[in-house]
N, C-alpha and C positions, 0 to 999 in steps of 0.2 A: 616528759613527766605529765602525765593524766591530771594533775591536780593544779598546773598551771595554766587548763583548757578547760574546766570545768564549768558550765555557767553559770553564775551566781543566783540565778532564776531556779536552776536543778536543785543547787547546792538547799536553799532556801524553802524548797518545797520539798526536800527531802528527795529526791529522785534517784537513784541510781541505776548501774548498767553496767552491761559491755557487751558494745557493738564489736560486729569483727568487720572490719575492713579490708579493701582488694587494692593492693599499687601494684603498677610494673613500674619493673625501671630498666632503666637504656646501657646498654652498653659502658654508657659514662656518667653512671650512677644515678644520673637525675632520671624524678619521674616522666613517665611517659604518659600524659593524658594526666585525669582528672580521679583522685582514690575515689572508690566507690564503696558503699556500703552492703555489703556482702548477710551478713545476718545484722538488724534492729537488734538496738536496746529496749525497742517498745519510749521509745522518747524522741520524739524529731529533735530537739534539743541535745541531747548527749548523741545524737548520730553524729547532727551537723558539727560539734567540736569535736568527732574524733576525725572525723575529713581534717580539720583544719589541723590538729593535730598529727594526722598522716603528712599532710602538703609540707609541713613546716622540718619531718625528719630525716636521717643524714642517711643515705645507704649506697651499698655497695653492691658493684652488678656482678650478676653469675658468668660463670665462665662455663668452656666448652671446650675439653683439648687443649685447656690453656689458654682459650680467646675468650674475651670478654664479650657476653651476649646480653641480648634484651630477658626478662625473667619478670613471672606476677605470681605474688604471693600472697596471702590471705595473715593477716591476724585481729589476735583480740585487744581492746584495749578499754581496763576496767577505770570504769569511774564508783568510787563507794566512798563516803561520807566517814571520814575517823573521828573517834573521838568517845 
């Protein structure tokens, strides 16, 4: 959930965004390396908590013929102020 990473510095100054971020993950679902930030929010701020937001999420690795492989995929992850 985006609004449990959010930082109250963004949140406060109105900031929003969504960066897309890049994880691989391993055969045994954990990441592989370090997410990267593939496209800016235009905020080092909401960049840096959707890393930490990436690091912190649960996935499953791709398969191939039925074997589990290594796989990197790219998403979005919006930060926008409700209310």
């Amino acid at each position: 959930n985006s609004e449990d990473y959010y930082p109250a510095a963004s949140k406060r100054m109105g900031e929003t965004g969504t960066p897309v971020v890049r994880v691989c993950v391993g055969p045994n679902g954990k990441l592989e390396g370090e997410p990267t930030v593939e496209t800016s929010s235009g905020s080092a701020r909401l960049d840096e908590a959707a890393v930490k937001l990436a690091k912190a999420g649960r996935y499953t690795a791709g398969s191939a013929d039925g074997q589990p492989n290594s796989q990197c995929f790219a998403f979005r992850i919006k930060f926008e102020l409700k209310g």
